[in-house]
N, C-alpha and C positions, 0 to 999 in steps of 0.2 A: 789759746786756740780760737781762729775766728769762728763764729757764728755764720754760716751762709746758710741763707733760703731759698732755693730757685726755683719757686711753683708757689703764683699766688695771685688774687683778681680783682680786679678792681669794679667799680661800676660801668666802665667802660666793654666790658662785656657782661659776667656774671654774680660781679662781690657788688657789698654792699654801699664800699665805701669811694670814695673817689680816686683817683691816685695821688696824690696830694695827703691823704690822710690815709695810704695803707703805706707809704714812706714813712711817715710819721708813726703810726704802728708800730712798724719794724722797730725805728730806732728805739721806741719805750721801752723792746723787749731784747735793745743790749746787739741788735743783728746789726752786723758789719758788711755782708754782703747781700742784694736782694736782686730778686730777676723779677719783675714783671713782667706774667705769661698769660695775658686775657685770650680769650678765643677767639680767633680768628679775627683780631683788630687789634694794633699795634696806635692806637692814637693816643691813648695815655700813655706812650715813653717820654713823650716832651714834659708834660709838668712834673709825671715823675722824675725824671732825670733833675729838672729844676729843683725838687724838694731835697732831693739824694743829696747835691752839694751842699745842700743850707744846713743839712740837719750830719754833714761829715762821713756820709754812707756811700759806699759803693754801687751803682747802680749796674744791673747786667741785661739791657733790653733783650726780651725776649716778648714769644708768642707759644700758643696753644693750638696746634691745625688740627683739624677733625677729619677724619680718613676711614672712608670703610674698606676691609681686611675680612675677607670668606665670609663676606655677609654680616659684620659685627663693627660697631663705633672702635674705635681705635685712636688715641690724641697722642699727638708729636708735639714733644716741646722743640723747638728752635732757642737756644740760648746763643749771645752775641752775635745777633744778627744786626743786618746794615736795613731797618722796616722800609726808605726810601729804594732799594733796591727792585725794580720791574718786574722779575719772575717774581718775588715775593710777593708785592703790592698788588699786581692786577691777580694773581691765584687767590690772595686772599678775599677781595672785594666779589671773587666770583661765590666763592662758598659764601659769603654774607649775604646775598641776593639770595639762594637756596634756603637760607635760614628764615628768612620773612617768609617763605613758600611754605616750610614745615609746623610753623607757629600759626597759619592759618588754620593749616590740614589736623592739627591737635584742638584746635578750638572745636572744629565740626566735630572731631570726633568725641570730645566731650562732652558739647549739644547733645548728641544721640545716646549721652547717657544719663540726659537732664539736668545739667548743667550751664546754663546758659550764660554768654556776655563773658568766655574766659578767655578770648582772645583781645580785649578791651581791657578787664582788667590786668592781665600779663602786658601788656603795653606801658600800663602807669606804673609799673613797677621797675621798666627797662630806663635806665637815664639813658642807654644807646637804644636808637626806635632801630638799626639796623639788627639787632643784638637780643632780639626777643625768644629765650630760650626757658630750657624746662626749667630751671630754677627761678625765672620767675611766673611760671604758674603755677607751682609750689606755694612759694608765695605768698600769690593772690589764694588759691587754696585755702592756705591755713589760715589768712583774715577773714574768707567768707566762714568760717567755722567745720566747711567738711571734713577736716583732720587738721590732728590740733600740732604738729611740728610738719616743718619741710621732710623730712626723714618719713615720714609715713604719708608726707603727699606723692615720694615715690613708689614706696610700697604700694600704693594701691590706685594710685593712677597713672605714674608716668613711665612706668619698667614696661618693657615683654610682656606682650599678650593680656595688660591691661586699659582702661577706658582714658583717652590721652598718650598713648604713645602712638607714634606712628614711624613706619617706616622711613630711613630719609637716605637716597645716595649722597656721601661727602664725595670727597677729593681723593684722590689713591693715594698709597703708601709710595711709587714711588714719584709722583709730582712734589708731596708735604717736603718728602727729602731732600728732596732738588734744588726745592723753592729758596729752603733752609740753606745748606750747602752753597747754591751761589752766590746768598745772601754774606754769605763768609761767617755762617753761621755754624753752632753745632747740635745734632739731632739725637734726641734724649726722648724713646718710650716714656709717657706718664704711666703714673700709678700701674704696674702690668696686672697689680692682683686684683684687680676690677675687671676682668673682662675672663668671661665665661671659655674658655679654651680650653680643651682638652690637652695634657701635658706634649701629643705630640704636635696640638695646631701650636702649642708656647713653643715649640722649635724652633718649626717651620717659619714662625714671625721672625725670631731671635732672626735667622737665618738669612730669611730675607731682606731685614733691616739689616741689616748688618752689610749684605754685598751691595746694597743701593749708596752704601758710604757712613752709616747710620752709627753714631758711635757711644753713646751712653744707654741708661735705663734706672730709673726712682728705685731706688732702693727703702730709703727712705721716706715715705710721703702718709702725709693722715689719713690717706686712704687704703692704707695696710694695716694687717693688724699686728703689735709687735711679735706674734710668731712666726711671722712672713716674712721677716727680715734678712734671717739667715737664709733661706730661698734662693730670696731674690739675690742676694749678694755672690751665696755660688752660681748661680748661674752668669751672673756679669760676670764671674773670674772664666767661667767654663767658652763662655762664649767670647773672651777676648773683650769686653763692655767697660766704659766706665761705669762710675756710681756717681747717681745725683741723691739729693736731697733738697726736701721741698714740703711745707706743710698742706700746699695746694689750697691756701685760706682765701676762703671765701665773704665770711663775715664776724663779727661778733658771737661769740653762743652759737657759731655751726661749725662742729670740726674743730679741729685742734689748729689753735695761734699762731703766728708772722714767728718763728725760730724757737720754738716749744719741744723739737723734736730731737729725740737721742741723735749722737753721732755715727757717724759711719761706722762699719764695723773695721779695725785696723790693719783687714789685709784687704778689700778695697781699693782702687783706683780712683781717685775723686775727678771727676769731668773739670774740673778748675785747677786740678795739679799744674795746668803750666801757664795758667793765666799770666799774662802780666799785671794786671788791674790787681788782682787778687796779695799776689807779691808785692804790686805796691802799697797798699795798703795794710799788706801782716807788717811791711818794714817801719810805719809810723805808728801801728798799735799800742 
């Protein structure tokens, strides 16, 4: 059975690692196929794809779009997408100019809770200066000593209704989709058990995503916890969905590892069932 991972980042938006070396990752732990899905920046597909071949891996370029949905963050994977593609390219470079606005608007408002200079040091921590997001004031956070992991630097300052978060309009649910889709792409809900929905707003999204062309949803991803699995999986069958899976790695020691994660559950549709890439690759394994 191959090992595929289709949710995972590089330094080029929010990991730690470069793409070059989250290639390199994957393959130590055996994964045959990987998507690289940074947010909202498709630049590391070139050297990833370059590593992919050297090291005998499958590469599946993708992207991460960030969409508000009734008021709530909401992230579209795009898998096999064409990143040179116009709708894709200029929607994406638009949300990244939006993301320098937001990474300001969190600095001040951590000033005002006597913290100062956290828009500087979340900058030294971004290898992309366009790409300065809450995981690297986290970060910077837990090296200035105010909480001692990333995981409690959102706990207590980067969620709802605490000191560093701020309000930010992304991109709509149906532009990400669009973007995706013309791109000759296909559109896959991340992690859905992270987002505060009431079961019948998790509908209404299914719902919506869904008539906009929208055709997968993580079933698997480290951002679940394993008694969400079975959930999310009837719900993909309920709602007509494929299944992805995806560790959504970040870094080393955050989150669960580049193909670490159970398999799909066996009545499932796999978003990759009719790949060709994927086919040629189970036929040389």
């Amino acid at each position: 059975m191959l090992n595929i991972d289709l949710h995972c980042h590089s330094n080029v938006s929010d990991g730690m690692l470069p793409p070059a070396e989250v290639v390199a990752r994957a393959a130590a732990n055996s994964v045959h196929v990987l998507a690289l899905t940074d947010h909202d920046d498709t630049s590391g597909l070139a050297e990833a794809a370059i590593a992919a071949r050297d090291a005998g891996l499958t590469l599946i370029p993708g992207v991460e779009i960030s969409v508000t949905w009734h008021g709530q963050t909401v992230h579209i994977v795009g898998l096999r997408i064409n990143p040179a593609h116009p709708d894709l390219a200029n929607g994406l470079q638009g949300i990244r100019h939006g993301r320098q606005e937001r990474a300001q608007r969190m600095s001040d408002d951590l000033a005002r809770s006597g913290i100062d200079g956290a828009y500087a040091g979340a900058y030294g921590y971004a290898a992309n200066k366009q790409m300065v997001g809450r995981v690297h004031f986290a970060r910077w956070l837990v090296a200035q000593g105010h909480v001692p992991d990333v995981r409690a630097a959102f706990q207590r300052y980067l969620t709802q209704g605490k000191p560093g978060y701020v309000e930010h309009e992304w991109t709509s649910l149906d532009n990400a989709v669009g973007w995706i889709r013309a791109s000759g792409g296909m559109a896959v809900i991340a992690h859905p058990g992270r987002y505060a929905f009431k079961a019948r707003e998790q509908q209404l999204l299914l719902d919506a995503f869904r008539a906009l062309g929208g055709e997968g949803i993580e079933v698997i991803t480290g951002s679940h916890h394993p008694s969400e699995y079975g959930k999310w999986a009837d719900l993909a069958r309920a709602f007509g969905l494929k299944a992805s899976r995806g560790a959504d790695f970040h870094a080393p020691g955050e989150g669960i590892d580049i193909g670490r994660l159970p398999a799909l559950p066996h009545y499932c549709q796999p978003v990759w069932q009719d790949w060709p890439e994927v086919a040629a690759h189970a036929a040389v394994a």
